[in-house]
Biopython code that builds the backbone (N, CA, C, O; Angstrom):
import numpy as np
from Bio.PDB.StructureBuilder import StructureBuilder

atoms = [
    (1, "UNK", "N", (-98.477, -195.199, -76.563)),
    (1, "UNK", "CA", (-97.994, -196.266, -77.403)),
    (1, "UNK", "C", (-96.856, -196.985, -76.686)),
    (1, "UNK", "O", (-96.092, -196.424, -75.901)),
    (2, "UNK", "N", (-96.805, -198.331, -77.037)),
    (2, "UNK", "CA", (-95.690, -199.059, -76.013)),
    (2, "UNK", "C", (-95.381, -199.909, -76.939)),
    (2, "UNK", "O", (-96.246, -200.485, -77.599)),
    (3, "UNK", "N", (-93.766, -200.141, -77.145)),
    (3, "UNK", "CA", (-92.998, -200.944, -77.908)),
    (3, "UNK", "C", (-91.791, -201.456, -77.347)),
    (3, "UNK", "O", (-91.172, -200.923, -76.426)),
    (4, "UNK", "N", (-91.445, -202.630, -78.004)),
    (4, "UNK", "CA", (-90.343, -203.307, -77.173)),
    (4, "UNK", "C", (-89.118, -202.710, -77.130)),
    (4, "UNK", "O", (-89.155, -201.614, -77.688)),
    (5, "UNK", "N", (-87.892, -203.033, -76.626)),
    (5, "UNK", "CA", (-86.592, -202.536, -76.368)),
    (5, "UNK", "C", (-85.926, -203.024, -77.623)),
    (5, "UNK", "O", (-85.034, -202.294, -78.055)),
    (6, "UNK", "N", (-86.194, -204.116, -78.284)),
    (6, "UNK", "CA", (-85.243, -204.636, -79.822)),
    (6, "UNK", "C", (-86.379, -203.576, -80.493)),
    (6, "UNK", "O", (-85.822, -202.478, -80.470)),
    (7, "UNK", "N", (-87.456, -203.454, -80.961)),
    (7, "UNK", "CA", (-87.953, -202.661, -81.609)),
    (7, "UNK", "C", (-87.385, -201.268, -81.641)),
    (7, "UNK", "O", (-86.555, -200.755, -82.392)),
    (8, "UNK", "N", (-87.929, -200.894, -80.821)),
    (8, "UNK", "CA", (-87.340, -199.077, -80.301)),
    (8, "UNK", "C", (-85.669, -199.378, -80.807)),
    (8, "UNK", "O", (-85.259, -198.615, -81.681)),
    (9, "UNK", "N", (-84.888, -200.243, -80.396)),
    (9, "UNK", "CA", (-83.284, -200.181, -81.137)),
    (9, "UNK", "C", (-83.032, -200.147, -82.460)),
    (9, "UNK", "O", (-81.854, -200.011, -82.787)),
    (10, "UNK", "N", (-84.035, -200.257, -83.487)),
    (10, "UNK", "CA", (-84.281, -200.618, -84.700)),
    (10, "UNK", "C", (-84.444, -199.368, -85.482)),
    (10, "UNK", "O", (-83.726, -199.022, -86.420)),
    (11, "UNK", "N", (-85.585, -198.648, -84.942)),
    (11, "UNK", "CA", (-86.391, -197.213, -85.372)),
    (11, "UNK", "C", (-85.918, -196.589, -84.705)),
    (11, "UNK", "O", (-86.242, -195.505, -85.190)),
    (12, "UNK", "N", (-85.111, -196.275, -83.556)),
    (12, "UNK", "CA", (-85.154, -195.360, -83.031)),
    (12, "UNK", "C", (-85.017, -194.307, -83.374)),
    (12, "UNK", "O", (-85.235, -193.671, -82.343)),
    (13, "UNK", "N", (-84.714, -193.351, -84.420)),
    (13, "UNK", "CA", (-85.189, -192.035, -85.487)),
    (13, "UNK", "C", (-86.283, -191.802, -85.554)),
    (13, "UNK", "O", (-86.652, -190.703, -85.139)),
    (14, "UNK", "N", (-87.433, -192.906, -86.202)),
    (14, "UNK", "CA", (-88.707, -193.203, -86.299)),
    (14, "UNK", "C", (-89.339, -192.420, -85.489)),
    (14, "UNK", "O", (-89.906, -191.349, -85.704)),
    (15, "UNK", "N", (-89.160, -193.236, -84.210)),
    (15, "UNK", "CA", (-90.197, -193.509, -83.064)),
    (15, "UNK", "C", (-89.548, -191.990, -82.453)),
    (15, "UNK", "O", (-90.479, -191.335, -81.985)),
    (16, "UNK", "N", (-88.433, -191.378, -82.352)),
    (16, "UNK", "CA", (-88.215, -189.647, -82.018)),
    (16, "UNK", "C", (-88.692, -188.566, -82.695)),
    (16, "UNK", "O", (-88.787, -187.443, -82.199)),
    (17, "UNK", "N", (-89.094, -188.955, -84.167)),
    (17, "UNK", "CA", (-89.387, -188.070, -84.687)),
    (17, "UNK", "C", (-91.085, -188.004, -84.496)),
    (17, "UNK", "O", (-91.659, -186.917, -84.431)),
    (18, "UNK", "N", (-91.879, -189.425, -84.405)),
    (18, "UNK", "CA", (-93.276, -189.662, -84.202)),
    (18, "UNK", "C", (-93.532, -188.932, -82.421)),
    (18, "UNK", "O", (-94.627, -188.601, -81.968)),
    (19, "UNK", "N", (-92.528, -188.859, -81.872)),
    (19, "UNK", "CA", (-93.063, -188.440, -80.716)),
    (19, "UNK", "C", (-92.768, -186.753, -80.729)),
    (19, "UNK", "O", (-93.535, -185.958, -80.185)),
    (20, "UNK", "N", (-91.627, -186.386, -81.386)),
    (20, "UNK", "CA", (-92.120, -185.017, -82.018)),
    (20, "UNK", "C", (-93.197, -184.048, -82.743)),
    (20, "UNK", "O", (-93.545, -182.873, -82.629)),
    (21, "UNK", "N", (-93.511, -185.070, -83.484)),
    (21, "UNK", "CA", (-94.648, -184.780, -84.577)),
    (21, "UNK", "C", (-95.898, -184.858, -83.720)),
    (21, "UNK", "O", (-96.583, -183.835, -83.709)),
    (22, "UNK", "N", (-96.348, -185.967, -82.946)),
    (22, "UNK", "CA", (-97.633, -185.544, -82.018)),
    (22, "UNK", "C", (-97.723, -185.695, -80.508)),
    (22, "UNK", "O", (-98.766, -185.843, -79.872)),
    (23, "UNK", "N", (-96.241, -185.627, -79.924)),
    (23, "UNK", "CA", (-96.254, -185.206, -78.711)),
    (23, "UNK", "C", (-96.666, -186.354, -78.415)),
    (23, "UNK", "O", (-95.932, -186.430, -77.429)),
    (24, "UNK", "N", (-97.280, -187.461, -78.404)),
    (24, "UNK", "CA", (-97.879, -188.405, -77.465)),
    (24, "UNK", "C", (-96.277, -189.203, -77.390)),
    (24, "UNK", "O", (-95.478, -189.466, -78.289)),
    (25, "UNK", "N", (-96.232, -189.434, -75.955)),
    (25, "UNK", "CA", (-95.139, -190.456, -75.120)),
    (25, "UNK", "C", (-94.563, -191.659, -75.846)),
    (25, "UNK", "O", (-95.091, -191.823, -76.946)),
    (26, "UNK", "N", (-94.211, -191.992, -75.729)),
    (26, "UNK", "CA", (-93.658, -193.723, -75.943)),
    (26, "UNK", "C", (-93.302, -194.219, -74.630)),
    (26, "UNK", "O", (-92.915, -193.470, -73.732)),
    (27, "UNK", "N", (-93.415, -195.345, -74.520)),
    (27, "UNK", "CA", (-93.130, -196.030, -73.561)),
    (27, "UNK", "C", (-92.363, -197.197, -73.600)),
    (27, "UNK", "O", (-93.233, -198.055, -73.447)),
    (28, "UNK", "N", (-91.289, -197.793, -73.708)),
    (28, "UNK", "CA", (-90.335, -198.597, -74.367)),
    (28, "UNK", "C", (-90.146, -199.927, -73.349)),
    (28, "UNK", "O", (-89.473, -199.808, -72.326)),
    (29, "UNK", "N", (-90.751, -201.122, -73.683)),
    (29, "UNK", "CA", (-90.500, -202.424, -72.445)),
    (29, "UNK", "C", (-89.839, -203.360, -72.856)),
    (29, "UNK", "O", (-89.727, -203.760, -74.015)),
    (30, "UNK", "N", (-89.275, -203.828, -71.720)),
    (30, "UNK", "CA", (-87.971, -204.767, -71.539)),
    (30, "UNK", "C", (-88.977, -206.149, -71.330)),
    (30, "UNK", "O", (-89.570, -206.146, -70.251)),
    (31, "UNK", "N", (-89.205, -207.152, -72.091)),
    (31, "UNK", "CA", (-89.874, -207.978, -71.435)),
    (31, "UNK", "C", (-91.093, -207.865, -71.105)),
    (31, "UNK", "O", (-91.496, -208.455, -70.103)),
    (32, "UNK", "N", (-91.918, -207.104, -71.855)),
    (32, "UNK", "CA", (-93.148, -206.445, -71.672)),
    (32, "UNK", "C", (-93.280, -206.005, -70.170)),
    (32, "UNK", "O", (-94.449, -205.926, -69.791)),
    (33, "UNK", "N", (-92.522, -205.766, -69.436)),
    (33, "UNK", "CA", (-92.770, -204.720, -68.113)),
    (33, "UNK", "C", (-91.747, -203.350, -68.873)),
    (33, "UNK", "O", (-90.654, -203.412, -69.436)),
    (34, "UNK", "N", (-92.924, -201.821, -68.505)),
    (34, "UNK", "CA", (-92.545, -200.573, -68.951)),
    (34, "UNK", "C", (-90.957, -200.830, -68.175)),
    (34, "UNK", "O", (-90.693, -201.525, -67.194)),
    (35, "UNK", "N", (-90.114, -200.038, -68.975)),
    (35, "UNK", "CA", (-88.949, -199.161, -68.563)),
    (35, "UNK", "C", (-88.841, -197.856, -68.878)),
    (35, "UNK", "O", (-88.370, -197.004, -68.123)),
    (36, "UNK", "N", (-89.188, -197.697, -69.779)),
    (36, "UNK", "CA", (-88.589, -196.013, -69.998)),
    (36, "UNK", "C", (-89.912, -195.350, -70.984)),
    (36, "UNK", "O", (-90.358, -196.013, -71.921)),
    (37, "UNK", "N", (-90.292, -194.400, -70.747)),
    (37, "UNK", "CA", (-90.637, -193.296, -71.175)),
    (37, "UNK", "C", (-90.074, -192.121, -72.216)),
    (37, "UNK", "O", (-89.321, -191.264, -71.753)),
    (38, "UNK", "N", (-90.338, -192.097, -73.224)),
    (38, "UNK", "CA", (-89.725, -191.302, -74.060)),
    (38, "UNK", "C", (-90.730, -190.197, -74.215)),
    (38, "UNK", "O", (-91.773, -190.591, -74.735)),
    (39, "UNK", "N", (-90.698, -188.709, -73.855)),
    (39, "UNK", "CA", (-91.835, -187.794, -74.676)),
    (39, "UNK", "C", (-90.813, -186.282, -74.693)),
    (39, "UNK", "O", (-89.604, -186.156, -74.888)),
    (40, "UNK", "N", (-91.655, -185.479, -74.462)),
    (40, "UNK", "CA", (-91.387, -184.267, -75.326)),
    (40, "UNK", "C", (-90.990, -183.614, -74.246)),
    (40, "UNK", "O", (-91.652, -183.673, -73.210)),
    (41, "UNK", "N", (-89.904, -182.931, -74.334)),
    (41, "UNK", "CA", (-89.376, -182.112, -73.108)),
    (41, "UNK", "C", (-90.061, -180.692, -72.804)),
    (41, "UNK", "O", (-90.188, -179.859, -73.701)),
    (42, "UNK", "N", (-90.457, -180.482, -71.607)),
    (42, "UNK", "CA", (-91.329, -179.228, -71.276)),
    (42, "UNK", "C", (-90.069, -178.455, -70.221)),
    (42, "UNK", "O", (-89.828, -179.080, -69.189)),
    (43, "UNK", "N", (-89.437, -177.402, -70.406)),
    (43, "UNK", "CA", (-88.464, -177.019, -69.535)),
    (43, "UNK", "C", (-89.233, -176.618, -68.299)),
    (43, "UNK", "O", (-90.424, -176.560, -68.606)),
    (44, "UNK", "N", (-89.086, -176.383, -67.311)),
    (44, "UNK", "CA", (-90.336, -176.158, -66.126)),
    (44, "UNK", "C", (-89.818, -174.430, -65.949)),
    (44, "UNK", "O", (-88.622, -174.184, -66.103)),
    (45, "UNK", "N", (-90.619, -173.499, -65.683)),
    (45, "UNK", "CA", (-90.722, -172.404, -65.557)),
    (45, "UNK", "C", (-89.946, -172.078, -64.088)),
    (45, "UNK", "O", (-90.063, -172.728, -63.049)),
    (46, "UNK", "N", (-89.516, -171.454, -64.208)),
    (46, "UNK", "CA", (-88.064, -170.704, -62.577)),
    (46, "UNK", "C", (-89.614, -170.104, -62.121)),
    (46, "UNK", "O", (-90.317, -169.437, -62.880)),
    (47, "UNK", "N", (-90.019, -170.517, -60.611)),
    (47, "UNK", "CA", (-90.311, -170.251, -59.590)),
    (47, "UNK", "C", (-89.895, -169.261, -58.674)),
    (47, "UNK", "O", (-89.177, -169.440, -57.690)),
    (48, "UNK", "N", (-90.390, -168.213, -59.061)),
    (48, "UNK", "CA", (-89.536, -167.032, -58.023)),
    (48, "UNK", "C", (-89.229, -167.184, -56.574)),
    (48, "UNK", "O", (-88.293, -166.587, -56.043)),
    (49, "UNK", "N", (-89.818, -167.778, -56.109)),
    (49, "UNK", "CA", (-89.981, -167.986, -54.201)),
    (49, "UNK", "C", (-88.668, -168.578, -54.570)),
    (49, "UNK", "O", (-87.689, -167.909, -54.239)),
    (50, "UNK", "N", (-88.375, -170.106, -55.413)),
    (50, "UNK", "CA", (-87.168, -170.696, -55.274)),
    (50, "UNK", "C", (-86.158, -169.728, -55.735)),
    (50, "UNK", "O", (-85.028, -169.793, -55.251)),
    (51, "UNK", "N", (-86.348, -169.134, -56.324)),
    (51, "UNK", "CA", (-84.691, -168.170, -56.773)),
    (51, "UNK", "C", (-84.597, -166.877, -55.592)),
    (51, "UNK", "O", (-83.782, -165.959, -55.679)),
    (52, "UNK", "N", (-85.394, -166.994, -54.722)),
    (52, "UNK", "CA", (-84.943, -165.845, -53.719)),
    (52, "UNK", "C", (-85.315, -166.772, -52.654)),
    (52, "UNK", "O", (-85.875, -166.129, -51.766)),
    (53, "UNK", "N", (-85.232, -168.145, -52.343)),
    (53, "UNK", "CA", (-85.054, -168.730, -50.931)),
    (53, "UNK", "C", (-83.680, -168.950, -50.771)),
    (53, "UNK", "O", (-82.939, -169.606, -51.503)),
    (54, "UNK", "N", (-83.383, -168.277, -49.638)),
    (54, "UNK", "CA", (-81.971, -168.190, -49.038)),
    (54, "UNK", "C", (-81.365, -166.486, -49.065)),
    (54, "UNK", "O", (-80.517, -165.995, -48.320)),
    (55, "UNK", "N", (-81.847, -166.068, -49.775)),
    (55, "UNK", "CA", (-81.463, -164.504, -50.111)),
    (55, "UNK", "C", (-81.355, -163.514, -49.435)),
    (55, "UNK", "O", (-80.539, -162.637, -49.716)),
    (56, "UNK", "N", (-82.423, -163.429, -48.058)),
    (56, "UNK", "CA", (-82.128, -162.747, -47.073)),
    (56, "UNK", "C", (-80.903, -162.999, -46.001)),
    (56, "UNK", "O", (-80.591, -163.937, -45.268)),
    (57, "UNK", "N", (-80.382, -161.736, -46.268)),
    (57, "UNK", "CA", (-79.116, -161.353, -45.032)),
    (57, "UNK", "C", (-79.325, -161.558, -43.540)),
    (57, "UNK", "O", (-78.802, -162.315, -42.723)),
    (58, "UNK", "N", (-80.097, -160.795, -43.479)),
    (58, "UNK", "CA", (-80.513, -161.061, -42.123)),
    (58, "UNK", "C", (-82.538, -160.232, -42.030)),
    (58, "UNK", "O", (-83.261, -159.913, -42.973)),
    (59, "UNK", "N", (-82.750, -160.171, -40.881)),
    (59, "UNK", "CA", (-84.119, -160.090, -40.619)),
    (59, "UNK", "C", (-84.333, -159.244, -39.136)),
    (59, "UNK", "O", (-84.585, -159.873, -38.108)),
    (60, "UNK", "N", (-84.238, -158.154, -39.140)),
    (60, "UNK", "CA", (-84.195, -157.533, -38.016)),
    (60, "UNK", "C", (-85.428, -156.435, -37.859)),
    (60, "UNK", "O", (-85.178, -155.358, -38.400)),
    (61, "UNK", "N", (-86.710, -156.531, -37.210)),
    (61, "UNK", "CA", (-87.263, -155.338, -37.255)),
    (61, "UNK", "C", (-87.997, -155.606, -38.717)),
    (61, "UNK", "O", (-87.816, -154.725, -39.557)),
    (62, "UNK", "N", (-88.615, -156.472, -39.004)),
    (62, "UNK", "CA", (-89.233, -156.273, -40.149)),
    (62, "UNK", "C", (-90.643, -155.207, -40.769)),
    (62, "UNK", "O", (-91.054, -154.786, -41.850)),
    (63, "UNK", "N", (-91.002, -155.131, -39.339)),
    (63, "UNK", "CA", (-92.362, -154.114, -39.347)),
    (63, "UNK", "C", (-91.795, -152.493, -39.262)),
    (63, "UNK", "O", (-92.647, -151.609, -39.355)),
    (64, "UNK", "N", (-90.416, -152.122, -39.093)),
    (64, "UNK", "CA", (-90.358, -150.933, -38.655)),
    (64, "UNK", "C", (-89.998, -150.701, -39.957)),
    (64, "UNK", "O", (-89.632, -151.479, -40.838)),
    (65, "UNK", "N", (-90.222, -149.006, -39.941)),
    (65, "UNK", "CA", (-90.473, -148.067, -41.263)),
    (65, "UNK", "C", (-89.091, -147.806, -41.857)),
    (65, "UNK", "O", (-88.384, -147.245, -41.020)),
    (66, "UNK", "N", (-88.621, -147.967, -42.723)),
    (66, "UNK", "CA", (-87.305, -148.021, -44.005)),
    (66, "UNK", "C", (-87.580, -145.864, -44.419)),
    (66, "UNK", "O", (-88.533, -145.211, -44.843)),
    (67, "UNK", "N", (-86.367, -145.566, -44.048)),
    (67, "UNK", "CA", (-86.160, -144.437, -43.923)),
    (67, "UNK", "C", (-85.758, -143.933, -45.618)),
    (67, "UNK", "O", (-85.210, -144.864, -46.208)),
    (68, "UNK", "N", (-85.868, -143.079, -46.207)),
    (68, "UNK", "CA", (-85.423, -142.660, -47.363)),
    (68, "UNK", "C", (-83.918, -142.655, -47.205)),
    (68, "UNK", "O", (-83.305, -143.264, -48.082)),
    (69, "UNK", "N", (-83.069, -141.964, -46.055)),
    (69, "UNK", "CA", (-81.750, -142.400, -46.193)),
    (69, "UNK", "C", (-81.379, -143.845, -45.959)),
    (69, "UNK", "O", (-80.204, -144.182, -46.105)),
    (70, "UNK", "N", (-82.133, -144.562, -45.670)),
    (70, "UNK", "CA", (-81.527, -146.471, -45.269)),
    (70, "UNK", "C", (-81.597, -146.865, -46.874)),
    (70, "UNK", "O", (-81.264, -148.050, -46.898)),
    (71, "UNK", "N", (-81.849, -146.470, -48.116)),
    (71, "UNK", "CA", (-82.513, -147.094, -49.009)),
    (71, "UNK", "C", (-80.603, -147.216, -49.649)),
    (71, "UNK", "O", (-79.721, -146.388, -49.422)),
    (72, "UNK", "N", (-80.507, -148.193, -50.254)),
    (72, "UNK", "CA", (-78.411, -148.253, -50.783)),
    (72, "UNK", "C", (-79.011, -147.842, -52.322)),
    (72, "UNK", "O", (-78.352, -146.965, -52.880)),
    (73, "UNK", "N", (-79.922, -148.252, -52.908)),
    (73, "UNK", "CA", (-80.383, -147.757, -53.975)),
    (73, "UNK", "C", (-80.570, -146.331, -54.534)),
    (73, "UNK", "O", (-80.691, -145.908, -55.683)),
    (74, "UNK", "N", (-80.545, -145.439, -52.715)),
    (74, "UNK", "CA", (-81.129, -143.869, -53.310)),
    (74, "UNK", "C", (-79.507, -142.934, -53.187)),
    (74, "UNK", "O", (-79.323, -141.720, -53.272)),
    (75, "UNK", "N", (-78.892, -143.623, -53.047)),
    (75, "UNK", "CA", (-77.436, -143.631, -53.020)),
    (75, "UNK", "C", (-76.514, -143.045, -54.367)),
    (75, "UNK", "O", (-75.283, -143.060, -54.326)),
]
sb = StructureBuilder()
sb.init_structure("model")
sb.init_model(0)
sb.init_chain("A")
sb.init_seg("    ")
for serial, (resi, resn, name, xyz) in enumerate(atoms, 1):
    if name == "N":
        sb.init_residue(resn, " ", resi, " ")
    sb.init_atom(name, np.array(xyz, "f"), 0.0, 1.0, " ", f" {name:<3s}", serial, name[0])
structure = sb.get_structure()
């Protein structure tokens, strides 16, 4: 659905609560060219690779065998 910028300033309750109620977008134009997009916020899910890129200390010997005493955990 696409409505003007004096419109959308008018309803704007309206037209937040209609895009609540069935999720479909709004699209709000200045002069009939789109500007803005109004819809329903989706938070994006944490990506594990991104929350542990950078995390390694260092990298030494990655193929060699981790000893039961090297473990800081068995500590």
């Amino acid at each position: 659905m696409q409505i003007s910028k004096s419109r959308f300033k008018a309803k704007a309750l309206e037209f937040f609560r209609r895009v609540e109620e069935t999720g479909e977008p709004l699209i709000v134009t200045d002069h009939g060219k789109p500007k803005l997009e109004i819809r329903l916020y989706h938070p994006e899910k944490a990506d594990p690779l991104k929350e542990l890129k950078g995390s390694v200390t260092s990298y030494t010997d990655p193929c060699e065998p981790v000893g039961a005493d090297e473990w800081e955990a068995l500590e």
